[in-house]
C-alpha positions as a printed NumPy array, in Angstrom:
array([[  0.   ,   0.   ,   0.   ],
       [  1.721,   3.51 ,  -1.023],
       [  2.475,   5.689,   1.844],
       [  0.179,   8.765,   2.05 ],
       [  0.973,  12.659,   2.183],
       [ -0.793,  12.8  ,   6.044],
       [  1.341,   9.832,   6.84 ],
       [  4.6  ,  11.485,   4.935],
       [  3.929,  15.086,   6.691],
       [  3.986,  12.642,  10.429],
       [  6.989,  11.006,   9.575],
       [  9.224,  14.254,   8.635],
       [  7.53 ,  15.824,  11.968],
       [  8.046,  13.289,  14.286],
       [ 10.723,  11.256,  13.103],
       [ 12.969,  13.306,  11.26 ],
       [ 12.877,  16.515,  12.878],
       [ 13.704,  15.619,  16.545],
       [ 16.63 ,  13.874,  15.47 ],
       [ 17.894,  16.639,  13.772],
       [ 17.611,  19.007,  16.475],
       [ 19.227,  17.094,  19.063],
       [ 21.982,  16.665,  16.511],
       [ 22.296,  20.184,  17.075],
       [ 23.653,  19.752,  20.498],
       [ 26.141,  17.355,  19.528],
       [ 27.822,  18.093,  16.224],
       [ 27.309,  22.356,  16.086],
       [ 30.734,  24.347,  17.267],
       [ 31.133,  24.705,  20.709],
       [ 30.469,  28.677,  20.304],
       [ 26.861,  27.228,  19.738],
       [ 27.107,  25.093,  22.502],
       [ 27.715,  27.613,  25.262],
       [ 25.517,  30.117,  23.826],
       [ 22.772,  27.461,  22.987],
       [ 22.03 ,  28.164,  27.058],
       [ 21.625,  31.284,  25.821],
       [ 18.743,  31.302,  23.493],
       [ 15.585,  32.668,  23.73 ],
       [ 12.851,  31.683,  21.163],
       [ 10.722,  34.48 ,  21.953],
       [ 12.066,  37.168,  19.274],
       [  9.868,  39.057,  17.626],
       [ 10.267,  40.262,  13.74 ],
       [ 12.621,  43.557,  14.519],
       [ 13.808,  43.599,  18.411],
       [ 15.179,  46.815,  20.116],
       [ 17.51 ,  46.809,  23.162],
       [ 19.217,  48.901,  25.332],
       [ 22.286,  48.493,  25.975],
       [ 24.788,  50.533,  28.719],
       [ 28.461,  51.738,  28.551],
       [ 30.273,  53.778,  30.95 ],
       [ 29.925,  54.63 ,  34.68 ],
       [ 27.306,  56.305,  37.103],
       [ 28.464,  60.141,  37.263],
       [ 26.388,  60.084,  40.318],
       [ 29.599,  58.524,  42.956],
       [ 32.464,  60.133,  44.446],
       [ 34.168,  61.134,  48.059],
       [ 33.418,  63.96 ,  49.676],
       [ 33.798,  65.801,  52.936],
       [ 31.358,  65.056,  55.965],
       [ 29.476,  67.895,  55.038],
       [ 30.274,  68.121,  51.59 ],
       [ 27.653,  68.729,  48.828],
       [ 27.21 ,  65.005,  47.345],
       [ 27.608,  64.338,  43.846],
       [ 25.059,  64.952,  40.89 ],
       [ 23.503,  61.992,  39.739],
       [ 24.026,  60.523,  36.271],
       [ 23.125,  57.558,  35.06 ],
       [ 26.01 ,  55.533,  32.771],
       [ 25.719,  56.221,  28.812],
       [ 22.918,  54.179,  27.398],
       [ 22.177,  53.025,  23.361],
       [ 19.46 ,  51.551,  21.735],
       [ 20.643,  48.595,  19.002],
       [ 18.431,  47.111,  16.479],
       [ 18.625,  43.401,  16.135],
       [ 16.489,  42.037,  13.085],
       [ 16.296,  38.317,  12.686],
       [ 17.967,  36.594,   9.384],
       [ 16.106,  33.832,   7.602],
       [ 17.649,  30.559,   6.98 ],
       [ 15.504,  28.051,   4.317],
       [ 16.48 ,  24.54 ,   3.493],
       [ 14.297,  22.7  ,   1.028],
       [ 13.578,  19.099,  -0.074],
       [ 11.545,  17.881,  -2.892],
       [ 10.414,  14.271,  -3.583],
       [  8.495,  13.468,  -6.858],
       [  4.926,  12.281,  -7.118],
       [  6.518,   9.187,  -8.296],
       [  9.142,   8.538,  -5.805],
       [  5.893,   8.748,  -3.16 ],
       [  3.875,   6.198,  -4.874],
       [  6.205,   3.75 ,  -5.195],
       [  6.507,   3.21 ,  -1.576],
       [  4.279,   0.628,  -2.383],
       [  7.296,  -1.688,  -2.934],
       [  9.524,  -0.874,   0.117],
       [ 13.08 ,  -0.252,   0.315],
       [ 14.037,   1.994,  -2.336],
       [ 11.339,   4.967,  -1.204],
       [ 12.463,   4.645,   2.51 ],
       [ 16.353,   4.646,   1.374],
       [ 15.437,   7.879,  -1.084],
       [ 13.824,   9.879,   1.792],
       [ 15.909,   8.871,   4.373],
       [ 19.113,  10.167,   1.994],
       [ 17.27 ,  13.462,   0.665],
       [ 16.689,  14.186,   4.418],
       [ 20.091,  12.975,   6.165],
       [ 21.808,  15.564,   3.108],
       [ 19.54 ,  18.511,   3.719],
       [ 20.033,  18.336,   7.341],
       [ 23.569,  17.954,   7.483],
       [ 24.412,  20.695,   4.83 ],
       [ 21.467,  22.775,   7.392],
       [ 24.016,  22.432,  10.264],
       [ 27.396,  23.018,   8.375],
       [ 25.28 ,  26.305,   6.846],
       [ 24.529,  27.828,  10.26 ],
       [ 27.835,  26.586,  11.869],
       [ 29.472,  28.792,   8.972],
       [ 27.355,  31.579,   9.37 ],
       [ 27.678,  31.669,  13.498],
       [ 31.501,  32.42 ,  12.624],
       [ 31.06 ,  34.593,   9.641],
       [ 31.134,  38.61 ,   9.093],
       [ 27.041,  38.74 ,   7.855],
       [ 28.11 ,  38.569,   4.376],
       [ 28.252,  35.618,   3.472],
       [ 31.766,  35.718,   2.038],
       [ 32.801,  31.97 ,   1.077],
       [ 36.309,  33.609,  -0.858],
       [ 37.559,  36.416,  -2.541],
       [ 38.154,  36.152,  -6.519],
       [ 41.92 ,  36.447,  -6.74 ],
       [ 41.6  ,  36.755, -10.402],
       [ 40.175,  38.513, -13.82 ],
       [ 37.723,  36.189, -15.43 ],
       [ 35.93 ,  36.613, -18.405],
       [ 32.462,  35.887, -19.986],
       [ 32.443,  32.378, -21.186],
       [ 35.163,  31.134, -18.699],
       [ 34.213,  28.03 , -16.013],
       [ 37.454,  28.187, -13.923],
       [ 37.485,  31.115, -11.012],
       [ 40.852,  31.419,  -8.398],
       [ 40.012,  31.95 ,  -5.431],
       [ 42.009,  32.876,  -2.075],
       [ 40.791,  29.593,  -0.823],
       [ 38.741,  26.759,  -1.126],
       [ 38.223,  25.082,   2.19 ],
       [ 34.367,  26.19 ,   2.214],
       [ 33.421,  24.961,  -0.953],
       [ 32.079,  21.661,  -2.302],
       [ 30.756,  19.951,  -5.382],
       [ 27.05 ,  21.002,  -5.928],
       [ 27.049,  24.362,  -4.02 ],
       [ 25.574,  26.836,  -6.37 ],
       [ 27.083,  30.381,  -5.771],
       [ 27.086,  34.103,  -7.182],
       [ 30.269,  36.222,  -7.663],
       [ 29.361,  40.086,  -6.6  ],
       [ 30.858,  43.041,  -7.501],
       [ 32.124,  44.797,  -4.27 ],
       [ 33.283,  48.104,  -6.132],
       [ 29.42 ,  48.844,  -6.84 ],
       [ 27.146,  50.748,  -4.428],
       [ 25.423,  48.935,  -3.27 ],
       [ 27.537,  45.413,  -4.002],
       [ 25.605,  43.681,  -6.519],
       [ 25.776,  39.893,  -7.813],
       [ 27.332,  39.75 , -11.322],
       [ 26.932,  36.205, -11.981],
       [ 24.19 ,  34.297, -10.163],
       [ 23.367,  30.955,  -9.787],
       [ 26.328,  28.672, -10.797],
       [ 27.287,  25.422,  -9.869],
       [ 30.35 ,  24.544,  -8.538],
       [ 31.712,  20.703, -10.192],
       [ 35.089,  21.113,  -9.517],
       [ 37.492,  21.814,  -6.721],
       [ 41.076,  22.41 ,  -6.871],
       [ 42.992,  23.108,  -3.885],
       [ 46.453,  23.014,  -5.156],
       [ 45.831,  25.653,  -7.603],
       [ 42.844,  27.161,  -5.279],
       [ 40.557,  27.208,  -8.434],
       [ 36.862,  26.29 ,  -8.588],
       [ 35.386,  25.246, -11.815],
       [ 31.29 ,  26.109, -12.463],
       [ 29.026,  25.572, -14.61 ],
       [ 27.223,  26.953, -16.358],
       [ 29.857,  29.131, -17.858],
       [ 30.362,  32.764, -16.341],
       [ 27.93 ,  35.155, -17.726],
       [ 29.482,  38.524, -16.423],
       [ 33.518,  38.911, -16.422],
       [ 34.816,  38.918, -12.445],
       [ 37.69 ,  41.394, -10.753],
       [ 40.023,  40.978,  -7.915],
       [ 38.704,  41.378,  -4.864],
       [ 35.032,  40.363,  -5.759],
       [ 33.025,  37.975,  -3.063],
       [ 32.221,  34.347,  -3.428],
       [ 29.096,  33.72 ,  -1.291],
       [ 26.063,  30.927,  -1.857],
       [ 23.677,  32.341,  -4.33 ],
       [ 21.146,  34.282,  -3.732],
       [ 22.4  ,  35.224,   0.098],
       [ 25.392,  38.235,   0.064],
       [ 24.409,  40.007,   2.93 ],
       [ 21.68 ,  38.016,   4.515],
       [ 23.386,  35.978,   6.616],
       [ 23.759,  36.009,  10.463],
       [ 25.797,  38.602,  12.452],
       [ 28.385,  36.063,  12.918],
       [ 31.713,  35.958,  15.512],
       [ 33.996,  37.352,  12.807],
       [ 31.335,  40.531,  12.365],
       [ 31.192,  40.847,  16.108],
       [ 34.927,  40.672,  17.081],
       [ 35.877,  43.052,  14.043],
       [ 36.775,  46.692,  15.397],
       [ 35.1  ,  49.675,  13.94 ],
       [ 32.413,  47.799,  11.474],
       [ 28.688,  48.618,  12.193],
       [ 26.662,  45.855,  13.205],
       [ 22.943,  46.476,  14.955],
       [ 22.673,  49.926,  13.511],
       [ 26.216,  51.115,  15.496],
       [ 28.667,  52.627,  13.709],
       [ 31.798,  51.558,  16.045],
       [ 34.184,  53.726,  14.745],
       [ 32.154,  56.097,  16.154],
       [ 31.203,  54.315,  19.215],
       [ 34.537,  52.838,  19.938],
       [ 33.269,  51.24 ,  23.657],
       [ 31.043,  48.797,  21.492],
       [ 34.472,  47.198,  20.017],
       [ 36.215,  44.142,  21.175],
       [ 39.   ,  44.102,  22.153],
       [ 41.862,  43.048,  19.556],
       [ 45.312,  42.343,  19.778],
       [ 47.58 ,  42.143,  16.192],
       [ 50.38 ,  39.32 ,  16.652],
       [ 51.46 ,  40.644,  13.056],
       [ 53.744,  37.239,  13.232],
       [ 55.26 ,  37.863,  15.95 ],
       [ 55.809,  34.549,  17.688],
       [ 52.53 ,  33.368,  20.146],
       [ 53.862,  33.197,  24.066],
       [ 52.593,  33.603,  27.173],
       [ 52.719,  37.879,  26.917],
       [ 50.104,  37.863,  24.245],
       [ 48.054,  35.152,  25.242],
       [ 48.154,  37.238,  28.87 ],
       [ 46.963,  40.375,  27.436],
       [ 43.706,  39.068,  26.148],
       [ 42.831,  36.967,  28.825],
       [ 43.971,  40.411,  31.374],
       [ 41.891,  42.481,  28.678],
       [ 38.77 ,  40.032,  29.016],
       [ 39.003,  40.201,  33.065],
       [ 39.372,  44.166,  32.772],
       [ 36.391,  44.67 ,  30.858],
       [ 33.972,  41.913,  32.709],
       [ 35.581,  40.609,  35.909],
       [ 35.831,  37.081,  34.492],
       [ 38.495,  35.012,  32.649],
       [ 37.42 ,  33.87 ,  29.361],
       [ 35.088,  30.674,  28.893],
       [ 36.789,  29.676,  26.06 ],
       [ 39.114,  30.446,  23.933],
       [ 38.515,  29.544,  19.902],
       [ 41.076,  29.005,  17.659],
       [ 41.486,  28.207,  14.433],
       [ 43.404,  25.469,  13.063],
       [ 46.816,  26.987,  12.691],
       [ 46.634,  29.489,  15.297],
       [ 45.569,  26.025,  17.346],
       [ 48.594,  23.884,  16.306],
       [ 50.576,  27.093,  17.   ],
       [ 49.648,  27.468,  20.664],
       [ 49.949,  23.424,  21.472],
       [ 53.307,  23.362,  19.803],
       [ 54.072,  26.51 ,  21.757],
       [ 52.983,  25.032,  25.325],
       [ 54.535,  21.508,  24.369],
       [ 57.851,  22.85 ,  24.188],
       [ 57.671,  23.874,  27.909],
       [ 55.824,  20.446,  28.935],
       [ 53.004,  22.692,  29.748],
       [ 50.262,  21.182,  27.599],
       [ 47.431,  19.503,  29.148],
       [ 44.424,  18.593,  28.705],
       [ 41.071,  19.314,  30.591],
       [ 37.292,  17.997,  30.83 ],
       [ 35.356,  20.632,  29.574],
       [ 32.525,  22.54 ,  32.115],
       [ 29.554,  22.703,  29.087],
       [ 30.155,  19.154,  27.708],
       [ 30.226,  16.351,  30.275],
       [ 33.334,  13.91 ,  29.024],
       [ 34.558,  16.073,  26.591],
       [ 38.554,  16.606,  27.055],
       [ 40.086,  19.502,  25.024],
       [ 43.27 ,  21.232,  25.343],
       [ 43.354,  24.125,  27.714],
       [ 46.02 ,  27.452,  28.638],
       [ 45.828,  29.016,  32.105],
       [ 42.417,  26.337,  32.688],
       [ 40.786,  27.667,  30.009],
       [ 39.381,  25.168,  26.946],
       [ 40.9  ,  25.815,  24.202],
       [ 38.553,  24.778,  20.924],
       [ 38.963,  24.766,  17.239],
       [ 36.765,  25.277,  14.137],
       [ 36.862,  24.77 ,  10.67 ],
       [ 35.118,  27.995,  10.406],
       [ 37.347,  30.213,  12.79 ],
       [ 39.917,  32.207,  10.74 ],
       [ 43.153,  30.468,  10.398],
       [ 45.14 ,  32.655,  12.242],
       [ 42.882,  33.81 ,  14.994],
       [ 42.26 ,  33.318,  18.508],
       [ 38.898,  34.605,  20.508],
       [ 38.757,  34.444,  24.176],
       [ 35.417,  35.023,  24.794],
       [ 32.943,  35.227,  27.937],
       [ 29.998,  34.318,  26.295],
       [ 27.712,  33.342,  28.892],
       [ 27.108,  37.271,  30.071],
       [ 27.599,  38.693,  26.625],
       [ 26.252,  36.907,  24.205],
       [ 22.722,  35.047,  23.307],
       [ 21.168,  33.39 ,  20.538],
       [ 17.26 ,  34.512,  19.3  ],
       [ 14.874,  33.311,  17.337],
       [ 11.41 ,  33.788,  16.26 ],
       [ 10.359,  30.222,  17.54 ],
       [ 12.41 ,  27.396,  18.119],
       [ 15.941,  26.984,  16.04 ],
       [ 14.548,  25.01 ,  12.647],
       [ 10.85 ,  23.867,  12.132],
       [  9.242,  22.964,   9.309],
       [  6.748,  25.836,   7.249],
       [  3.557,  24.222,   8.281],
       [  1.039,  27.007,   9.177],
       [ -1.683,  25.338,   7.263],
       [ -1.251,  22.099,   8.951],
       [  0.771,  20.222,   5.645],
       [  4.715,  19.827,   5.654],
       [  4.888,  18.378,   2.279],
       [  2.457,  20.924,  -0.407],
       [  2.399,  20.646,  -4.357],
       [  4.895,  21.886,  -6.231],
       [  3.316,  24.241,  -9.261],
       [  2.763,  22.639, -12.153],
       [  5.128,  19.324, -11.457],
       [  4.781,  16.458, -10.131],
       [  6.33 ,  16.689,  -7.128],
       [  5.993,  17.75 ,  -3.368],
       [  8.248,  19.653,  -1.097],
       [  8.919,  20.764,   2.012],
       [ 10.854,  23.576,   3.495],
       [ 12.77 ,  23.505,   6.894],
       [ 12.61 ,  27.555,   8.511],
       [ 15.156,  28.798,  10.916],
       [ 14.939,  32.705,  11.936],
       [ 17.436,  33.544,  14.052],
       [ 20.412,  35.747,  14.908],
       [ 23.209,  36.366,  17.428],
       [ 23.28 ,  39.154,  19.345],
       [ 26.588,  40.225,  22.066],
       [ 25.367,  43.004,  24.142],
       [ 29.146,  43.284,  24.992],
       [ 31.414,  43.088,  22.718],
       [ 34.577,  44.892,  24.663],
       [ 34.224,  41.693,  26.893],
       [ 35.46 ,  39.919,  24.483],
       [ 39.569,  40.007,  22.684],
       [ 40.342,  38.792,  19.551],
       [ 44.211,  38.023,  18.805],
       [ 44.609,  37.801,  14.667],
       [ 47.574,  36.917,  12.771],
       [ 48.481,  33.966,  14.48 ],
       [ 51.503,  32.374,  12.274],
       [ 54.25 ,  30.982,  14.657]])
């Protein structure tokens, strides 16, 4: 007997979907681990909050009978947080559904098409949580003309067969896409090229972005937008409101050791009375710091406080993690507990099913789909309480 649509739309609901999310918990980065404890699902479509900077002008000594001081609150600013929209879809054709009938090969197609969209669901937010809002995959390191299918790039560790992305033109105002919608079938990482079809429609510059089509600028205020000085994120304009930067040392290859590793964690106590929760590295800047502390016979180990049996490396007692998706060369001790939290209009990743049906018609095929929702977005009321150290190369 074929499966039906009300039995399909229970399955992805009830089978699929928990699965997925507690997935979440156990394969995301462990900056969405610690600020997973964070989130609040209560966000409406465009939240405002106040945030506070400075001291009370209202304290001070005076004589016995001295005329007490003036009170004044500390500096206050209102930031503007506006949720970003994450879709995944999944399509499965009238056919594929009515030959359930006969078993093995429907349950082995759906249970593919949804272990694929789910895990390139997680690696897509786990990219965005670390990324500057852009969406910024690579830079084009290269002119290309119309009619060419090979692109350089300035790296090619976020791309993969089958991702279909749009090269935009930075030097316009604002940056607009000049090819849209091509899909990458080759990856060369000795040469850093990418090969796409179908061939290039508009001719690319130096300097242009890479990003996944259709999203330049629509991604997620990300770590690497947060813990970059003098950028605007929530409406501020740091450079002009320098207390909302981080705090951001420049190694500028000088060799890692215990003085610069010092002044962040110092930097990070200064600004909120704690030591860093963690400290995330990426994968050079990583190897750099345990080669570093194994020279001295000072590298350890240490079961981590937010993941019960998880043993990481750790400087000064603090974890030490790496990403994929942290820059190469860059360290962030951060205290995210107190600064930083994760919203979302609803919980992280449901399916769009106001009307009651998962899986709807597709227009004039002969197929069904349904589309997995996640509207969400990071927000660190505090970014100063937070150091960055970049250009970590030996």
């Amino acid at each position: 007997m074929t499966i039906s649509i009300a039995n399909l739309n229970a399955i992805l609901q009830n089978d699929y979907l928990p699965g997925f999310k507690s997935q979440l918990n156990e394969e995301l980065s462990y900056f969405y681990k610690l600020m997973e404890k964070n989130t609040s699902p209560s966000m409406g479509a465009n939240e405002t909050f106040l945030v506070t900077f400075g001291r009370s002008g209202g304290i001070g000594s005076r004589t016995e009978l001295g005329t007490l001081p003036t009170a004044a609150a500390a500096s206050r600013l209102q930031i503007n947080v506006v949720p970003k929209n994450l879709y995944a879809r999944i399509s499965l054709s009238d056919r594929l559904i009515k030959s359930s009938a006969t078993g093995a090969s429907f349950v082995n197609a759906l249970d593919l098409e949804m272990k694929e969209m789910f895990r390139d669901a997680k690696d897509n937010l786990n990219r965005q949580m670390f990324g500057d809002g852009t969406g910024k995959l690579a830079l084009c390191t290269a002119v290309e003309a119309i009619g060419d299918t090979e692109i350089a790039v300035d790296n090619t560790r976020y791309f993969a067969e089958g991702m279909v992305i749009d090269t935009v033109d930075m030097t316009a105002n604002p940056p607009a896409a000049e090819n849209t919608g091509h899909t990458i079938t080759a990856i060369n990482e000795a040469n850093s090229t990418i090969t796409v079809t179908p061939a290039l429609t508009g001719a690319t510059a130096i300097g242009d972005v890479i990003c996944i089509s259709g999203s330049y600028g629509l991604e997620i205020t990300g770590l690497n937008a947060i813990m970059t000085p003098n950028n605007t994120i929530y409406g501020v304009n740091r450079a002009n409101n320098t207390w909302f930067n981080p705090g951001a040392i420049n190694a500028n290859g000088v060799a890692l050791d215990d003085e610069i590793m010092e002044q962040a964690i110092q930097r990070v106590d200064l600004k909120s009375g704690k030591k860093p929760e963690v400290i995330l590295a990426g994968y050079r800047a990583y190897r750099v710091l345990k080669n570093y502390l194994a020279q001295f016979q000072r590298y350890s180990e240490i079961e981590t406080r937010y993941d019960a049996g998880h043993i990481t490396m750790s400087y000064n007692g603090i974890p030490v993690e790496q990403d994929k998706y942290q820059g190469d060369t860059t360290m962030d001790f951060l205290n995210i507990a107190d600064t930083f939290e994760l919203l979302s209009i609803g919980e992280l990743f449901d399916w769009m099913d106001m009307d009651g049906a998962i899986l709807k018609p597709v227009a004039n095929t002969a197929a069904y789909e349904a589309i997995l929702t996640n509207y969400a977005e990071i927000m660190c009321k505090q970014p100063g309480a937070n150091t960055r150290i970049t250009n970590i190369t030996q």
